[in-house]
N, CA and C atoms as a LAMMPS dump frame, in Angstrom:
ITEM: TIMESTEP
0
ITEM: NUMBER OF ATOMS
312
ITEM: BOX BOUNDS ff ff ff
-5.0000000000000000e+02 5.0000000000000000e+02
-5.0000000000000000e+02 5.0000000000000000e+02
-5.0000000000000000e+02 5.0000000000000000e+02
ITEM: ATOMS id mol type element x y z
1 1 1 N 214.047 -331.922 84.962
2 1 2 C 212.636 -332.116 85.256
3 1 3 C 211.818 -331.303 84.253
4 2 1 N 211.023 -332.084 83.493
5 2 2 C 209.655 -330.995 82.461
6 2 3 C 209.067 -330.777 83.164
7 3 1 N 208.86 -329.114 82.627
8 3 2 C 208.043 -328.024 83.006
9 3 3 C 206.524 -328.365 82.166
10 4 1 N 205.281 -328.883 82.99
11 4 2 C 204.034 -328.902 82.649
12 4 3 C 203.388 -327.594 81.962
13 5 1 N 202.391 -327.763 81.423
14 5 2 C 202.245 -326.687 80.595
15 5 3 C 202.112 -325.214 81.578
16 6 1 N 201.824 -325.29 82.778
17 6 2 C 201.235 -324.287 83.714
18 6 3 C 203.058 -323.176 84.159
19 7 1 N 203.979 -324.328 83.937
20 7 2 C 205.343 -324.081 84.43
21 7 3 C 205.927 -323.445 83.353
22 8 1 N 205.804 -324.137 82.2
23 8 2 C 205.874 -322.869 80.345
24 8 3 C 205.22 -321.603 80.488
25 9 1 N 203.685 -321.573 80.966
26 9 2 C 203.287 -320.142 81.056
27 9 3 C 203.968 -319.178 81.951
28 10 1 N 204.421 -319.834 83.063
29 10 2 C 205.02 -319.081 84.018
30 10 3 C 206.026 -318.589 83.482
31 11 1 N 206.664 -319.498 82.624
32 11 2 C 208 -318.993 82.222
33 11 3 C 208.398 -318.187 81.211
34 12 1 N 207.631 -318.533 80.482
35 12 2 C 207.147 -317.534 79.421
36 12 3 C 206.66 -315.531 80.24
37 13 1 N 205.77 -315.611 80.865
38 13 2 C 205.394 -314.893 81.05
39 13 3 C 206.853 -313.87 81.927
40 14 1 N 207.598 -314.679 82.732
41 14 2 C 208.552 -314.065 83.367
42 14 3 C 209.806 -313.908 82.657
43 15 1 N 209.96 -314.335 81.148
44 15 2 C 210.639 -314.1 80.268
45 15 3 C 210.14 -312.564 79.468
46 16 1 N 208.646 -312.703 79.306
47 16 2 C 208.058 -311.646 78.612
48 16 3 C 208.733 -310.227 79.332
49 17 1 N 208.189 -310.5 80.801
50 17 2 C 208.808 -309.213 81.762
51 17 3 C 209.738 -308.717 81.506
52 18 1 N 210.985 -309.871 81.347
53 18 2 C 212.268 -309.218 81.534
54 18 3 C 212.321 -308.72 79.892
55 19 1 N 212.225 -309.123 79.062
56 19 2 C 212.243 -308.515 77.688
57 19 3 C 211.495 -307.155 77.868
58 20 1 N 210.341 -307.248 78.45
59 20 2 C 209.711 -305.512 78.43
60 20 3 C 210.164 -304.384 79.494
61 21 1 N 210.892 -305.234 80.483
62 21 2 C 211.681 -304.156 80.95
63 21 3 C 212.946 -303.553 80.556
64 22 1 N 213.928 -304.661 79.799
65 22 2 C 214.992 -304.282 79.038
66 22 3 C 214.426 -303.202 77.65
67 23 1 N 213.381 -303.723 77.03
68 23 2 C 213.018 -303.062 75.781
69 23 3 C 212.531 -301.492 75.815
70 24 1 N 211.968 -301.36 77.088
71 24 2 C 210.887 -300.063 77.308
72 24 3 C 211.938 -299.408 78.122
73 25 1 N 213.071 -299.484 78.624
74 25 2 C 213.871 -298.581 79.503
75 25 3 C 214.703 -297.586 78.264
76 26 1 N 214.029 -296.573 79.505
77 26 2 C 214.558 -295.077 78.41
78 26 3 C 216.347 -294.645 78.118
79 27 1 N 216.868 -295.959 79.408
80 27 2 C 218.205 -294.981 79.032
81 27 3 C 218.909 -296.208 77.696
82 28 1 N 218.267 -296.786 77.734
83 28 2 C 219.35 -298.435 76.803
84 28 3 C 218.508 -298.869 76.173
85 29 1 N 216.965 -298.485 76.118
86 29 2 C 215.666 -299.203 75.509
87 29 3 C 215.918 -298.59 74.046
88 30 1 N 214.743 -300.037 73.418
89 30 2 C 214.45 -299.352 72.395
90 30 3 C 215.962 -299.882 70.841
91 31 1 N 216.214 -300.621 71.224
92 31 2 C 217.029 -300.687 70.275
93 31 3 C 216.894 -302.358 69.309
94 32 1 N 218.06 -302.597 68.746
95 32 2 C 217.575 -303.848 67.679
96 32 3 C 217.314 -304.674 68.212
97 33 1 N 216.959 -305.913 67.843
98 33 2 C 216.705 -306.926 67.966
99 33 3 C 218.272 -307.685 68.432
100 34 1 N 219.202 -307.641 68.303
101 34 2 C 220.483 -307.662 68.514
102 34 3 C 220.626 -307.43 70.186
103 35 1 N 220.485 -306.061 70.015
104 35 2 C 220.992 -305.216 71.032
105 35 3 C 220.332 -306.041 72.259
106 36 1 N 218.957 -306.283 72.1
107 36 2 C 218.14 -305.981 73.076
108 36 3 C 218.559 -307.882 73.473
109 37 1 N 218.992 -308.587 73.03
110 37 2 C 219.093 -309.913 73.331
111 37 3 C 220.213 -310.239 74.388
112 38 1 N 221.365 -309.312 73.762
113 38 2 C 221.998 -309.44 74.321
114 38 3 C 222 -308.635 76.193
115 39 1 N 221.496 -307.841 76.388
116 39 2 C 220.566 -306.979 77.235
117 39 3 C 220.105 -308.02 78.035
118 40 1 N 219.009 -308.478 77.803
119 40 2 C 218.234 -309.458 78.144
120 40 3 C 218.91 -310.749 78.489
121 41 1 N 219.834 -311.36 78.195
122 41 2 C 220.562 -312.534 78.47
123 41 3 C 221.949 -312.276 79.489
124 42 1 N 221.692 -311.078 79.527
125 42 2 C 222.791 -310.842 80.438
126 42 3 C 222.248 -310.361 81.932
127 43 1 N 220.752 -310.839 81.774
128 43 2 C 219.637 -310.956 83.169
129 43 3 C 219.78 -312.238 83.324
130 44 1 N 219.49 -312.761 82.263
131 44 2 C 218.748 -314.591 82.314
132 44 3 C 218.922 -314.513 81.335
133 45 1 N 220.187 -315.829 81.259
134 45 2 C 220.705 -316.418 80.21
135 45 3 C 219.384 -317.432 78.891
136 46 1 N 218.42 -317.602 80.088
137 46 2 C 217.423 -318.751 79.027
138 46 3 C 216.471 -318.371 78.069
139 47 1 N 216.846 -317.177 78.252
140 47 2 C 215.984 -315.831 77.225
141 47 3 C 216.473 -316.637 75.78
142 48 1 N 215.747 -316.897 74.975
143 48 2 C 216.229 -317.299 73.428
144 48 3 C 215.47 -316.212 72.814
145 49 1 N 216.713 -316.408 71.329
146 49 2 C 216.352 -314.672 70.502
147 49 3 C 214.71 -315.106 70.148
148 50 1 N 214.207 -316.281 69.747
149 50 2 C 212.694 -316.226 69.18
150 50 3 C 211.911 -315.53 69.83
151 51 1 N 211.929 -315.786 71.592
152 51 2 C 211.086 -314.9 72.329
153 51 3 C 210.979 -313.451 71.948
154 52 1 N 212.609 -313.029 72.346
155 52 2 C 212.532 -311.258 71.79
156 52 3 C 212.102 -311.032 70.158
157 53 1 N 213.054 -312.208 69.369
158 53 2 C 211.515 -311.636 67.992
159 53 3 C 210.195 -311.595 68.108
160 54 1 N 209.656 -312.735 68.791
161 54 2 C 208.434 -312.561 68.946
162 54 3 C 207.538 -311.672 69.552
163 55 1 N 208.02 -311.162 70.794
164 55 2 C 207.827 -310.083 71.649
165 55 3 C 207.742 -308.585 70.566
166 56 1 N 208.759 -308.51 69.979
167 56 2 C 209.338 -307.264 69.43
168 56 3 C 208.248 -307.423 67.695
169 57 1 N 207.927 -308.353 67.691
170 57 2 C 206.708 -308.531 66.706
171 57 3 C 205.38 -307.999 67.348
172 58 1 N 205.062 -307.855 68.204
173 58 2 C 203.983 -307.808 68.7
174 58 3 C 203.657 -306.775 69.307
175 59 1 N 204.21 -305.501 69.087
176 59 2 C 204.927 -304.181 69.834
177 59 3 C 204.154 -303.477 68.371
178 60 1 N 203.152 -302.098 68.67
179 60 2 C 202.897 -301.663 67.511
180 60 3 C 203.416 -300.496 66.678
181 61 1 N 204.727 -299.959 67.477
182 61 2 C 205.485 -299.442 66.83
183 61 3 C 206.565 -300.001 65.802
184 62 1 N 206.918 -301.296 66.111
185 62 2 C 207.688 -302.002 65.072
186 62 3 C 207.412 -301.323 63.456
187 63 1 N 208.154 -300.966 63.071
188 63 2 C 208.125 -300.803 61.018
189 63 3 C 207.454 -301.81 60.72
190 64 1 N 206.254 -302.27 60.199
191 64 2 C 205.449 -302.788 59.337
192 64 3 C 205.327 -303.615 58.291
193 65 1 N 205.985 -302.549 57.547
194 65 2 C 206.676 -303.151 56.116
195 65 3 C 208.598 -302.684 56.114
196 66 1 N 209.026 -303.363 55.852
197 66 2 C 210.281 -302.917 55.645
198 66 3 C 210.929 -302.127 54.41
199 67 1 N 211.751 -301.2 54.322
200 67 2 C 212.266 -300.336 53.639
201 67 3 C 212.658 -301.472 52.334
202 68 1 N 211.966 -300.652 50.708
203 68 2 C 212.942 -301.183 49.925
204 68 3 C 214.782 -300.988 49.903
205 69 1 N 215.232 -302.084 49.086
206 69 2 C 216.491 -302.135 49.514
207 69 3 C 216.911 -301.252 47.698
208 70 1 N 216.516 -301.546 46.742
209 70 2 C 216.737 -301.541 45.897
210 70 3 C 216.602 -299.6 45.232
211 71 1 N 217.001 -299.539 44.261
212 71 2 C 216.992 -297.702 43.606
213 71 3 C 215.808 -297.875 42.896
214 72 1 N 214.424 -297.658 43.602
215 72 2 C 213.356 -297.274 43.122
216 72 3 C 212.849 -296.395 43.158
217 73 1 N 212.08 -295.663 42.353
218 73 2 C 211.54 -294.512 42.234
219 73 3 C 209.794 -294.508 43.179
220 74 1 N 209.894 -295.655 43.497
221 74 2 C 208.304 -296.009 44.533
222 74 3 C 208.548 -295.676 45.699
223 75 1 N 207.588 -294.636 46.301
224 75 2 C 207.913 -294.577 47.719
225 75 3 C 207.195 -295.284 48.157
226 76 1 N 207.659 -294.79 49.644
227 76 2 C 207.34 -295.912 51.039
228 76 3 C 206.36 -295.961 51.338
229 77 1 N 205.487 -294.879 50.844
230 77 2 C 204.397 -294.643 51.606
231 77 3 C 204.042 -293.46 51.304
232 78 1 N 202.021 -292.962 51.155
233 78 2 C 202.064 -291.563 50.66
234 78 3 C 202.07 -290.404 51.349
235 79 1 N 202.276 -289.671 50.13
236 79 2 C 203.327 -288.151 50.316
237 79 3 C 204.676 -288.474 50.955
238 80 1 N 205.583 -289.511 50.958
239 80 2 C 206.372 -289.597 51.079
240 80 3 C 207.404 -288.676 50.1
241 81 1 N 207.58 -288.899 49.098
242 81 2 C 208.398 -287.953 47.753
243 81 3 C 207.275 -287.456 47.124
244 82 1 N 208.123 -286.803 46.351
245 82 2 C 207.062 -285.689 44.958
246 82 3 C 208.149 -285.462 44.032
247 83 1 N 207.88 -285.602 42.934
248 83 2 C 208.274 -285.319 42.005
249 83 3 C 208.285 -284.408 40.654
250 84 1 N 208.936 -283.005 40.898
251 84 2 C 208.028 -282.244 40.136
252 84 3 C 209.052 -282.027 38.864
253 85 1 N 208.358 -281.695 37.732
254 85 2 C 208.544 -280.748 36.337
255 85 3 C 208.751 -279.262 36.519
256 86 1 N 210.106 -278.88 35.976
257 86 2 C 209.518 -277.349 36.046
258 86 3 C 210.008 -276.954 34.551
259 87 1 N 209.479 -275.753 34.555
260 87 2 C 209.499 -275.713 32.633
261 87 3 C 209.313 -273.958 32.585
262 88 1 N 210.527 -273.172 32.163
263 88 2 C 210.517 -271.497 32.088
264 88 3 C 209.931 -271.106 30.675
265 89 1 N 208.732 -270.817 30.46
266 89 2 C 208.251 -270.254 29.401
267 89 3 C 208.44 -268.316 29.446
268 90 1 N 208.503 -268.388 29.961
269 90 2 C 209.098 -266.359 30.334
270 90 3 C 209.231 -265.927 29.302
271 91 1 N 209.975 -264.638 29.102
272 91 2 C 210.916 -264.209 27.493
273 91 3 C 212.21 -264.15 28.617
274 92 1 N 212.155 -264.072 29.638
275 92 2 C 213.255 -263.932 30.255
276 92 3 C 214.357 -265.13 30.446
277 93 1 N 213.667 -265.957 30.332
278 93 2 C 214.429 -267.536 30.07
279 93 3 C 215.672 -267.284 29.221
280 94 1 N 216.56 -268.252 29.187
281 94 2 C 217.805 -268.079 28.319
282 94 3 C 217.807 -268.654 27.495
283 95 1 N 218.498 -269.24 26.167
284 95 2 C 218.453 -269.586 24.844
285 95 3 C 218.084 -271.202 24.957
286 96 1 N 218.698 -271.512 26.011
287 96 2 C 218.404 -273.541 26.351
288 96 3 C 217.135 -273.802 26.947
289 97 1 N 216.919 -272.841 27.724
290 97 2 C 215.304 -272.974 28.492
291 97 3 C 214.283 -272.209 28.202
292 98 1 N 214.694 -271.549 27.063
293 98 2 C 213.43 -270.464 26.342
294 98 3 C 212.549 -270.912 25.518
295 99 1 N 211.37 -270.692 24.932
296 99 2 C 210.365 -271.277 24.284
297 99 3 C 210.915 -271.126 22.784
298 100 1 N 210.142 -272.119 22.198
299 100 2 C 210.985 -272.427 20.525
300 100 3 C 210.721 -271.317 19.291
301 101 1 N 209.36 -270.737 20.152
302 101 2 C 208.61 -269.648 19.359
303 101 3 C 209.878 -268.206 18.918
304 102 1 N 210.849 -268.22 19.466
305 102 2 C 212.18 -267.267 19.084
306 102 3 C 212.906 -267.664 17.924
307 103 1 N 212.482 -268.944 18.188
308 103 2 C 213.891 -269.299 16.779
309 103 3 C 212.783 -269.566 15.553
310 104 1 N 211.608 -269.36 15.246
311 104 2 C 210.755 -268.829 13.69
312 104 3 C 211.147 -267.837 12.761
């Protein structure tokens, strides 16, 4: 039998529940997108993963942007890294890190 549009909201909405009660519980909450499906379907099987992506999209702690994957020197975000120079001009410096002004 189809569910009229009023019978989708319902269902939807009592799908939403069970996803935010599996997702927000402190002792098992909180985990992947994976995790939490399987969680959730082992309430009510008719849970499909789009819902929990979608749900778990819409949550404003979710990561944002996702981590580069690649060896870049760009961070994630600022003051994330720093990158500094350091350079011993002293007389106390040693022959490799001492200023050139010795060897004239």
């Amino acid at each position: 039998m189809p569910l009229d549009a009023t019978g989708k909201a319902e269902e939807f909405k009592q799908h939403e529940a069970v996803i935010r009660k599996v997702y927000y519980d402190v002792k098992i909450g909180f985990g992947s997108i994976a995790k939490t499906i399987k969680q959730v379907q082992a309430i009510n099987p008719s849970i499909r993963r789009s819902e929990v992506e979608a749900f778990l999209a819409k949550q404003e702690h979710r990561q944002a942007k996702a981590r580069r994957k690649d060896n870049s020197y760009v961070a994630f975000g600022p003051r994330e890294q720093f990158q500094v120079d350091l350079a011993d001009f002293g007389l106390t410096g040693t022959y490799r890190y001492a200023c050139h002004r010795h060897l004239h």
